[in-house]
C-alpha positions as CSV (number, residue, x, y, z in Angstrom):
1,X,-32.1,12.3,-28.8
2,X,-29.8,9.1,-30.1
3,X,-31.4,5.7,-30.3
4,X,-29.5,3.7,-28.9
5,X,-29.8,-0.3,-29.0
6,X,-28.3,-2.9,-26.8
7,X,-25.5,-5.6,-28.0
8,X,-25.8,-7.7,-24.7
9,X,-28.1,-11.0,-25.3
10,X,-32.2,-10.2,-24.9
11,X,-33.6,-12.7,-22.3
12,X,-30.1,-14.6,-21.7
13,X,-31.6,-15.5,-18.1
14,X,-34.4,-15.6,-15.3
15,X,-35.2,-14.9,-12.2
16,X,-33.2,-17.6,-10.3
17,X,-30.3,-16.6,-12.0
18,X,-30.8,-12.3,-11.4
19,X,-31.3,-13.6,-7.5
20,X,-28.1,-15.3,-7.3
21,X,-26.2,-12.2,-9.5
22,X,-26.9,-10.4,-6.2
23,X,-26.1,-12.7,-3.8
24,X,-22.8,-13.8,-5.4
25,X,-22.0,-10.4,-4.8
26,X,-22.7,-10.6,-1.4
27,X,-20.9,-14.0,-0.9
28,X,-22.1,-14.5,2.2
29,X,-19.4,-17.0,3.5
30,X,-16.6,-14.9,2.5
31,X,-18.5,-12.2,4.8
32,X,-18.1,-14.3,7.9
33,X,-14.3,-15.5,7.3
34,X,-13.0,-12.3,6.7
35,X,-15.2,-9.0,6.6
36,X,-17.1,-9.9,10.2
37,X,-13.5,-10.0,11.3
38,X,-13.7,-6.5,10.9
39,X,-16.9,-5.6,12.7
40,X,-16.0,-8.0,15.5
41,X,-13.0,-5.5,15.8
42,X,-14.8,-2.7,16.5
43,X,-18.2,-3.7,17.8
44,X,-17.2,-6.6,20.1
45,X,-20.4,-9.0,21.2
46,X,-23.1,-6.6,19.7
47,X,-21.7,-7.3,16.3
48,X,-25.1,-8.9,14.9
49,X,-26.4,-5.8,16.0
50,X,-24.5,-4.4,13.5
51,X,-25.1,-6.8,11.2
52,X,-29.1,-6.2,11.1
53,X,-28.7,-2.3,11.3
54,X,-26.5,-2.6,8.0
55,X,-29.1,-5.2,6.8
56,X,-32.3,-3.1,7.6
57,X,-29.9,0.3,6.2
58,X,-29.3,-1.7,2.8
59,X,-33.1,-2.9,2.9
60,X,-34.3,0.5,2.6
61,X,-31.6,1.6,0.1
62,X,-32.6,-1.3,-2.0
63,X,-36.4,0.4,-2.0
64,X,-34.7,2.8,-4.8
65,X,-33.4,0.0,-7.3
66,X,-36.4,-2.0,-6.5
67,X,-38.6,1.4,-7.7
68,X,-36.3,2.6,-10.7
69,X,-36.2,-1.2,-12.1
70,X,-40.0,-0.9,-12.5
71,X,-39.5,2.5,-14.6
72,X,-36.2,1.6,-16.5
73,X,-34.2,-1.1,-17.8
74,X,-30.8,0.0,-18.3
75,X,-27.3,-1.9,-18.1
76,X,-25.5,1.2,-16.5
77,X,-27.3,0.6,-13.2
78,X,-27.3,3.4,-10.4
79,X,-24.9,5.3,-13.4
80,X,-28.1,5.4,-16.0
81,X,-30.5,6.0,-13.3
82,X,-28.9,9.1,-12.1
83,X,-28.1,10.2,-15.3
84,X,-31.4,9.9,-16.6
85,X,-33.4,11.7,-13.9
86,X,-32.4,15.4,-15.3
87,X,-33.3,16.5,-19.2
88,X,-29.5,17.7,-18.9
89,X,-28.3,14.5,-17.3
90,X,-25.9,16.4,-14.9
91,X,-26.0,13.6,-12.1
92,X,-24.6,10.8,-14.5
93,X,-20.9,11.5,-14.6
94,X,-20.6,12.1,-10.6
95,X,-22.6,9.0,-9.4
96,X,-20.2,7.2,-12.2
97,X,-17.4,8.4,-10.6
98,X,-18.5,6.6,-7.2
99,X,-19.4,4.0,-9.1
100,X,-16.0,3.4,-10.3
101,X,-14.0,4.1,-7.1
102,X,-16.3,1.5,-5.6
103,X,-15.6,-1.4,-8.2
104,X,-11.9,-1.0,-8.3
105,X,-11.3,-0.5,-4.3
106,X,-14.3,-3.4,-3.7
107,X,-12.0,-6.4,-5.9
108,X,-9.9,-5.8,-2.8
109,X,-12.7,-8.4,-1.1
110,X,-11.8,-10.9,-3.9
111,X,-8.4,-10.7,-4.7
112,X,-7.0,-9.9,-1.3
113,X,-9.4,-11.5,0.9
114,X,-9.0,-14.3,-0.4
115,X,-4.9,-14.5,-0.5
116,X,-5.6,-13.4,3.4
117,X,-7.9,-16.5,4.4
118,X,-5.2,-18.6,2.9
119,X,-2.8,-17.3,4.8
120,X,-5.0,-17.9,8.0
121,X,-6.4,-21.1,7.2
122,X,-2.9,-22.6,6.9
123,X,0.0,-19.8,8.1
124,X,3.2,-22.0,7.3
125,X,2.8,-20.8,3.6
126,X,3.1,-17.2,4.6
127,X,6.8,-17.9,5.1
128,X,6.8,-18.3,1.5
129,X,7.4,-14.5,0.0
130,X,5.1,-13.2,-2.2
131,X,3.0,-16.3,-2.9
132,X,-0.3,-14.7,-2.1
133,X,0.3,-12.6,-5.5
134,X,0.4,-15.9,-7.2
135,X,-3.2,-16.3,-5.6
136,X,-4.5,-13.6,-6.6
137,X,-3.4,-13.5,-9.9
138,X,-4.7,-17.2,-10.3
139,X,-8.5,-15.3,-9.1
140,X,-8.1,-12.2,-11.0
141,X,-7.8,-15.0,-14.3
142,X,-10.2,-17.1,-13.5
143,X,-13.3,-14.2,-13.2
144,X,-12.1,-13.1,-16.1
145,X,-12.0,-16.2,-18.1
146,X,-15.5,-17.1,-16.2
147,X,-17.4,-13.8,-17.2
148,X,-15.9,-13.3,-20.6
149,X,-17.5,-16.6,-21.6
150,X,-21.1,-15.2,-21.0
151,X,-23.6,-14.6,-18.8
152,X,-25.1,-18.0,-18.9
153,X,-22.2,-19.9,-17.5
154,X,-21.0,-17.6,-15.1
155,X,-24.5,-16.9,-13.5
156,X,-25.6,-20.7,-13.3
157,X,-22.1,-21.1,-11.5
158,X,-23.4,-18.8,-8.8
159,X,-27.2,-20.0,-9.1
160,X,-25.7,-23.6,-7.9
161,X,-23.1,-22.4,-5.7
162,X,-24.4,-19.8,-4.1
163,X,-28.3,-21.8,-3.0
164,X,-25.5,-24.6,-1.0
165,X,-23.9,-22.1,0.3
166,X,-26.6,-20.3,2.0
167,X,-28.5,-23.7,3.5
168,X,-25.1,-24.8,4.4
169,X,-24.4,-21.2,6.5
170,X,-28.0,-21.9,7.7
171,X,-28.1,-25.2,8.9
172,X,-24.7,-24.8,10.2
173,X,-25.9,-21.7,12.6
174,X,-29.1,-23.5,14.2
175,X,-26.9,-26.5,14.7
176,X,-24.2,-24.3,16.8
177,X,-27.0,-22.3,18.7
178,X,-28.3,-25.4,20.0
179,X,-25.1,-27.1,20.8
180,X,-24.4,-23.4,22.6
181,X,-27.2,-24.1,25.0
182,X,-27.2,-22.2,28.2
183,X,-24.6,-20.0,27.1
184,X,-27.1,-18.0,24.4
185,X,-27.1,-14.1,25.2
186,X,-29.5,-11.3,24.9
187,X,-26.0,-9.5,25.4
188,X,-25.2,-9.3,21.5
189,X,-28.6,-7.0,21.6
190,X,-28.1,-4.5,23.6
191,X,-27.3,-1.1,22.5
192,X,-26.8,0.1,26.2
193,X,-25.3,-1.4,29.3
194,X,-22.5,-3.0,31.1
195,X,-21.5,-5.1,28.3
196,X,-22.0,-2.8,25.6
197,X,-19.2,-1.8,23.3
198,X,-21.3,1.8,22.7
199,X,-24.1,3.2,19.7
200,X,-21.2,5.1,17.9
201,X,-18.7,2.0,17.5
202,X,-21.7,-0.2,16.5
203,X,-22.9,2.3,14.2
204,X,-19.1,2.2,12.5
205,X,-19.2,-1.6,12.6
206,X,-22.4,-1.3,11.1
207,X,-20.2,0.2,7.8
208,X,-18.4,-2.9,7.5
209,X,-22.0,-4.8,8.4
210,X,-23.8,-2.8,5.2
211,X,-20.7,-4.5,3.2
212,X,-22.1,-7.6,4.1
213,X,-24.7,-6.7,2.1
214,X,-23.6,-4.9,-0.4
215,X,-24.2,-6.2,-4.2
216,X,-28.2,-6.9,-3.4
217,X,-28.6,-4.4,-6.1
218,X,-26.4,-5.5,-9.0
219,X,-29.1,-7.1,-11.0
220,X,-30.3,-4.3,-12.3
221,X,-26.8,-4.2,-14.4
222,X,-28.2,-7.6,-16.1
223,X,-31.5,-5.3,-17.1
224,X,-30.9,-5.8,-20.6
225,X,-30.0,-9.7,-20.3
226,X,-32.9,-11.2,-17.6
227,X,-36.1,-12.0,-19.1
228,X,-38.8,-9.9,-18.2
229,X,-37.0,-6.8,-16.5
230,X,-39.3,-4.7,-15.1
231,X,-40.8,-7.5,-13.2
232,X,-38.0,-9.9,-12.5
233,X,-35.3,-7.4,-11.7
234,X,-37.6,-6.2,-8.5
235,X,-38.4,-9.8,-7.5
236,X,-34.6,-10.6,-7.6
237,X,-33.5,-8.1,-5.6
238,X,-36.2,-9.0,-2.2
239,X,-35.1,-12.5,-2.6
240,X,-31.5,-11.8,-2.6
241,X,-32.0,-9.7,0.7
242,X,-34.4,-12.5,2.3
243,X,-31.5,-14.7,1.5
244,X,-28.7,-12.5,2.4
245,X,-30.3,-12.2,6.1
246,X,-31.1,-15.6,6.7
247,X,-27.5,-16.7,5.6
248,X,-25.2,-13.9,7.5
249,X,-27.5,-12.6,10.6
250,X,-28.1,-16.1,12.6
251,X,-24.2,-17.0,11.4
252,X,-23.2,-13.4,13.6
253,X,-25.1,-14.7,16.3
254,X,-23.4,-18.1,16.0
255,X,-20.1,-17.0,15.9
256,X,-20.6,-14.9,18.7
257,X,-22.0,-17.3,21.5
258,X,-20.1,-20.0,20.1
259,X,-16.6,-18.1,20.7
260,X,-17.8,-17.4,24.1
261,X,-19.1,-13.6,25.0
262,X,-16.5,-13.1,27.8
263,X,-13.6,-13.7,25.4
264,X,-15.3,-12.3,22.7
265,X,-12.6,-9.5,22.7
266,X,-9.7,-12.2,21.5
267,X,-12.5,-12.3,18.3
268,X,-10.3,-10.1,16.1
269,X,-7.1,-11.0,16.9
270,X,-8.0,-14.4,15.4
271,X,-7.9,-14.4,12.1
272,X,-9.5,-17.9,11.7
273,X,-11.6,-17.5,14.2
274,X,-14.8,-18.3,12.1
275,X,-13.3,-21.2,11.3
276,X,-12.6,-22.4,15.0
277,X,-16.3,-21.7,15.8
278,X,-17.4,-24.1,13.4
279,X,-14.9,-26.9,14.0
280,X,-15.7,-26.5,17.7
281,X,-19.5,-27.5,17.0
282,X,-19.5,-29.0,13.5
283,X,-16.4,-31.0,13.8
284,X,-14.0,-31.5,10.6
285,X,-17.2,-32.2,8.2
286,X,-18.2,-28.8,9.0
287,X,-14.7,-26.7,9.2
288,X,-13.7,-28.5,5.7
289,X,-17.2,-27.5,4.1
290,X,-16.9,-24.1,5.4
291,X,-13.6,-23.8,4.1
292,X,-14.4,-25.1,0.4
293,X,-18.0,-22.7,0.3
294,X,-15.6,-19.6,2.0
295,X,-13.5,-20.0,-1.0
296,X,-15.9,-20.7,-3.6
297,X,-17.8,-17.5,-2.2
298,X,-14.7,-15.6,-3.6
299,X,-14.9,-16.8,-7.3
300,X,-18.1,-16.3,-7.0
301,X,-18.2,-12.7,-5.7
302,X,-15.6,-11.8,-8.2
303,X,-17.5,-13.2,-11.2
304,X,-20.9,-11.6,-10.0
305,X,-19.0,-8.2,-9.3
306,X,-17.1,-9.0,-12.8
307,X,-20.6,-9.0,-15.0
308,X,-22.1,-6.2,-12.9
309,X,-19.0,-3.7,-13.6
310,X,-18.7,-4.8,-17.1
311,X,-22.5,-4.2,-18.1
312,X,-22.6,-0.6,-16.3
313,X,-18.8,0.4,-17.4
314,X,-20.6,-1.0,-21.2
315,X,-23.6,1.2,-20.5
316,X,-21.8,4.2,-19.9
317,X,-18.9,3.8,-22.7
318,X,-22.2,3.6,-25.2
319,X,-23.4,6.8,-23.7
320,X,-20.0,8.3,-24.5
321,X,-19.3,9.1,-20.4
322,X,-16.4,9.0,-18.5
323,X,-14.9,5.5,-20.6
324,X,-14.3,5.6,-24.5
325,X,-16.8,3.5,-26.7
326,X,-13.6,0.5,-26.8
327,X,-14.0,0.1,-23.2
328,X,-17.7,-1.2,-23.8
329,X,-17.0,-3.5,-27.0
330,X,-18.9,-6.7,-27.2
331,X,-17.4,-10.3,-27.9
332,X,-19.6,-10.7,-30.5
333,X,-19.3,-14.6,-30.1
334,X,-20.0,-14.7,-26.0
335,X,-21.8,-11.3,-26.1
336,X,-19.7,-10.1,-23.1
337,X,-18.6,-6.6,-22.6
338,X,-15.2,-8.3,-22.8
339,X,-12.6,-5.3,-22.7
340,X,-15.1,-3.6,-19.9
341,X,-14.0,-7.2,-17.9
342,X,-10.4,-7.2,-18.4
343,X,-9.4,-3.3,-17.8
344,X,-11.9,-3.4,-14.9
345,X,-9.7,-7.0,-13.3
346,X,-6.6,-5.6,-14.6
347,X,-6.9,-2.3,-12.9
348,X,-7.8,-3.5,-9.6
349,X,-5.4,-6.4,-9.5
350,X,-2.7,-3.7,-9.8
351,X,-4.0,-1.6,-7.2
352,X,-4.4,-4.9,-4.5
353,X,-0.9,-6.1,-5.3
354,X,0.6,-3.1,-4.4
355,X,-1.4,-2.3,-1.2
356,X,-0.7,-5.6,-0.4
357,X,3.0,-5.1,-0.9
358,X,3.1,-2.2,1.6
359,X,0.2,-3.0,4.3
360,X,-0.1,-7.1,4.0
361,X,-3.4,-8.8,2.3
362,X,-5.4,-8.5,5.2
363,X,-5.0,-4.9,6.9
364,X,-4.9,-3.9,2.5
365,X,-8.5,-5.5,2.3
366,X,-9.8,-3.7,5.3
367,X,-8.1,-0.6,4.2
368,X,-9.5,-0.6,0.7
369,X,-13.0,-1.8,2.0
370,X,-13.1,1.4,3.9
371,X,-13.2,3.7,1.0
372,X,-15.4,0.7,-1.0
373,X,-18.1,1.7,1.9
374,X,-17.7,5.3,1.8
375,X,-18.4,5.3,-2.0
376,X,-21.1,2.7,-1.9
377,X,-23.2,5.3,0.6
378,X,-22.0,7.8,-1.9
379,X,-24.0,6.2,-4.7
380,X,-26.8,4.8,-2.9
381,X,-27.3,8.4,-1.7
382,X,-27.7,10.2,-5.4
383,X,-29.8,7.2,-6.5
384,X,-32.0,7.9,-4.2
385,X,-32.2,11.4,-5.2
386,X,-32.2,10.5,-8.6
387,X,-35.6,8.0,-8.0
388,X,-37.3,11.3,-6.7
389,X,-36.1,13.4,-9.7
390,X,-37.0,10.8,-12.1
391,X,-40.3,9.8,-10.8
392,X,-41.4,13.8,-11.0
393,X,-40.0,14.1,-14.8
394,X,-42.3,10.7,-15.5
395,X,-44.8,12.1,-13.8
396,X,-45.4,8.9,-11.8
397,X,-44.2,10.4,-8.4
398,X,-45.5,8.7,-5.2
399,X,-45.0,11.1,-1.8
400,X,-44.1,7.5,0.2
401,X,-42.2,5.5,-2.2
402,X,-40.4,7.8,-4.1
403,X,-39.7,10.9,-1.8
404,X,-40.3,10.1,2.0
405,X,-38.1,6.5,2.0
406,X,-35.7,7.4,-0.2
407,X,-34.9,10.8,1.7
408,X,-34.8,8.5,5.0
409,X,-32.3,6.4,3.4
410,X,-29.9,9.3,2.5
411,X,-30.6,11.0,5.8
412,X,-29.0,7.2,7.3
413,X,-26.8,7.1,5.0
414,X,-25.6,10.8,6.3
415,X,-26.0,9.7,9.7
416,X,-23.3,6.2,8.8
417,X,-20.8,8.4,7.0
418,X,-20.8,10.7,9.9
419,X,-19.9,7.7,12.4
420,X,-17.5,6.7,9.9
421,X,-15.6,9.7,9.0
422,X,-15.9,10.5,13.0
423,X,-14.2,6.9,13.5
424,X,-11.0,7.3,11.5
425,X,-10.3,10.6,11.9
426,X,-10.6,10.0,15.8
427,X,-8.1,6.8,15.8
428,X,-6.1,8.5,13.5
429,X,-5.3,11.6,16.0
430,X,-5.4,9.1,19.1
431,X,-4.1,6.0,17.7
432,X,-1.1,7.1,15.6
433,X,0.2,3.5,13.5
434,X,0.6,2.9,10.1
435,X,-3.0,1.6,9.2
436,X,-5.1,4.0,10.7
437,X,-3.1,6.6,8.6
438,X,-3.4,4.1,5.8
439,X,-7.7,4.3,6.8
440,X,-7.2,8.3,7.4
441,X,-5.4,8.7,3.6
442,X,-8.2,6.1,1.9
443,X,-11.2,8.2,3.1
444,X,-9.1,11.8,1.8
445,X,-8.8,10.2,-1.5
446,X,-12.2,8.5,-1.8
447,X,-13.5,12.6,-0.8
448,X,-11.1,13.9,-3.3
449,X,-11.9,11.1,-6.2
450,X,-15.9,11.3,-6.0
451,X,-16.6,15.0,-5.5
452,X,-13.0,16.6,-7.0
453,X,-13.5,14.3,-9.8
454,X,-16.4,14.1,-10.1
455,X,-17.2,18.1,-10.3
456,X,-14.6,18.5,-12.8
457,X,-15.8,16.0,-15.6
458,X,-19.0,17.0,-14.8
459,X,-17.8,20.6,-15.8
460,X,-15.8,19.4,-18.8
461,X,-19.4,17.7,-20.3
462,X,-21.6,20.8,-19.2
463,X,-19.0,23.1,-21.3
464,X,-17.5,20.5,-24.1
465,X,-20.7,17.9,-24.6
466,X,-23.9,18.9,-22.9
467,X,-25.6,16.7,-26.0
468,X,-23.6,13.7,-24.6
469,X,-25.0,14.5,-21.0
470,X,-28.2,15.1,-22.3
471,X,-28.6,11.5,-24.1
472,X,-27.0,9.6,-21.1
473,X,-28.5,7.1,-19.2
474,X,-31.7,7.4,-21.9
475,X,-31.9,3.7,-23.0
476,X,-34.6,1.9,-21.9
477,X,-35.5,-1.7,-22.9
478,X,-38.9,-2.3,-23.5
């Protein structure tokens, strides 16, 4: 076996800091601007319902990071733990493969989504041609700039940040519930009944709801930079979910009763919808706030998601897998994974603009997002594999924690992908228009990227460089 060492900064930061790496990636109030848009779409007045399935789904995928941190402290993330659960490594380069799909489609929430809440928030500049490319170009430069100076600075950016943000959601919800008064529902609970939109479409909204959510788990890229991994890594990741649910699950609710459940079906087709809710109970103090943390919540979910792809896209390029060692070089002066940042922003900046150029910044987002949570399932499911393969080759294999929950969670994640696969494919025989094919092509290629590609380099280390597959995924800081 290689020794291999780290070249990231030993005990950079703490446990504040690794809770708000997860929940910059979550970004909350860029959730409910844009993404809940989504959900509303499909899942009408039971959309919080959607929102705490995809919250109690991602709870119980988070069991497996929450486990493998304990055992291993690895930059390279879900990558190193799949890759390290096998003596011949063989579930490293296909889990990387998700990995990757999942970065570059998921900037589409950054660079996009923000250019498209611009656009709703003041829709006289989208007579302008092109200008949202100037926006995102102006966010794809500053996450670089932000991440390649550090972890330091960019994480106590989104420590700061991100703790206003999620009082501000907070207070803002109870203060709308209240002022809602008689016209609070049980309706957004029920699964059944007149008023509801049905288990299948709330199960597909609850795709778009586990997006919500999604990032929880990132810390365990900063494994080799937080003080005191195997216990602080764990600790960051159940406060970023405590945090996650009380900023986006009452703000659902909110949003619904405050647009009014009998009109709830106008939700969607108002892009700034959001944004009228909390004007209507928080008056101009409240929509300007919401409007300077919604942006904010973008630079700070595309510098989160920045350091998290760096260190694992670093992890992997010192492993020798799927990206050559350049891709993982460190600034030796910032100790960044700097090229790792810039490819990574670079890449996906291309992609978005020319999405965006052929489906708009909005419908791009969603379209992109679709294959982001196909992939994310993807990878949540062979980690949790890989947490019972692990545990059994480290002999420290519990039946509850390490087999029966993490099996439940892939037989959910199964039972999501099914709604969602079921979902597109249906609208895109019944509901022939340019986006559905747009969601019908995403999910081919996401299929075709992950298992196609991901079988094939598998094959080429097996035959070329199983003492590269072997090694991967081995480091472990002590």
């Amino acid at each position: 076996m290689v020794v291999k060492k780290t070249g990231l900064e030993k005990n950079s930061v703490g446990l504040l800091q690794g809770t708000f790496q997860s929940l910059g990636q979550v970004a909350p109030a860029a959730d409910i601007a844009i993404l809940l848009v989504a959900s509303f779409s499909i899942s009408g007045a039971q959309t919080v319902l959607s929102v705490i399935f995809g919250w109690i789904i991602y709870a119980l995928w988070m069991v497996t990071p929450y486990e493998l941190s304990k055992l291993k402290s690895n930059a390279g993330s879900y990558y190193a733990y799949a890759a390290g659960s096998t003596e011949n490594g063989g579930f490293g380069p296909i889990t990387a493969m998700s990995f990757m799909y999942y970065d570059i489609t998921g900037a589409a929430f950054g660079i996009l989504g923000l250019s498209a809440f611009l656009f709703l928030m003041a829709p006289e500049i989208t007579s302008i041609p092109y200008l949202w490319i100037l926006f995102s170009g102006i966010f794809t430069a500053f996450i670089i700039t932000v991440t390649y100076l550090g972890i330091r600075p960019s994480l106590k950016y989104t420590a700061i940040t991100g703790l206003m943000e999620v009082l501000f959601l907070l207070i803002g919800s109870i203060i709308i519930i209240i002022k809602v008064g008689s016209h609070n529902s049980v309706v957004p609970f029920e699964v059944t009944g007149p008023y509801s939109i049905g288990f299948s479409s709330i199960m597909f909204a609850s795709v778009f709801s586990i997006l919500d959510f999604t990032g929880s788990g990132v810390v365990t890229t900063i494994s080799e930079e937080i003080n005191k991994p195997k216990k602080n890594i764990g600790k960051s990741i159940v406060f970023a979910m405590i945090l996650t649910a009380i900023a986006i699950i009452p703000a659902a609710y909110a949003l619904t009763v405050g647009w009014g459940i009998s009109n709830i079906s106008s939700f969607a087709s108002h892009g700034d919808a959001g944004l009228t809710v909390f004007s209507r109970y928080l008056g101009p103090v409240g929509l300007i706030l919401l409007i300077i943390f919604t942006i904010n919540s973008y630079f700070s979910n595309g510098v989160s998601k920045a350091t998290a792809v760096s260190r694992w896209w670093y992890s992997a390029a010192r492993d020798g897998v799927i990206f050559p060692e350049s891709v993982g070089k460190i600034n030796e002066k910032h100790k960044s994974p700097a090229n790792a940042v810039i490819i990574w922003a670079l890449l996906s900046f291309v992609l978005d603009v020319i999405m965006g150029l052929v489906y708009g910044p909005l419908d791009a987002a969603f379209v992109l997002e679709a294959g982001t949570g196909i992939s994310i399932i993807i990878v949540h499911m062979l980690a949790n594999t890989s947490l019972t393969l692990y545990t059994n080759r480290v002999k420290k294999f519990n039946l509850l924690k390490h087999g029966i929950i993490p099996s439940a969670a892939t037989i959910i994640g199964v039972v999501v992908l099914y709604y969602t696969v079921s979902d597109i494919i249906t609208k895109w025989l019944t509901i022939p228009n340019a986006v559905n094919d747009a969601y019908f092509v995403s999910f081919i290629f996401t299929i075709i990227w992950i298992l196609g590609g991901g079988i094939i380099v598998t094959m080429h280390y097996f035959k070329n460089k199983p003492e590269i597959l072997r090694d991967s995924g081995e480091f472990n800081m002590k």
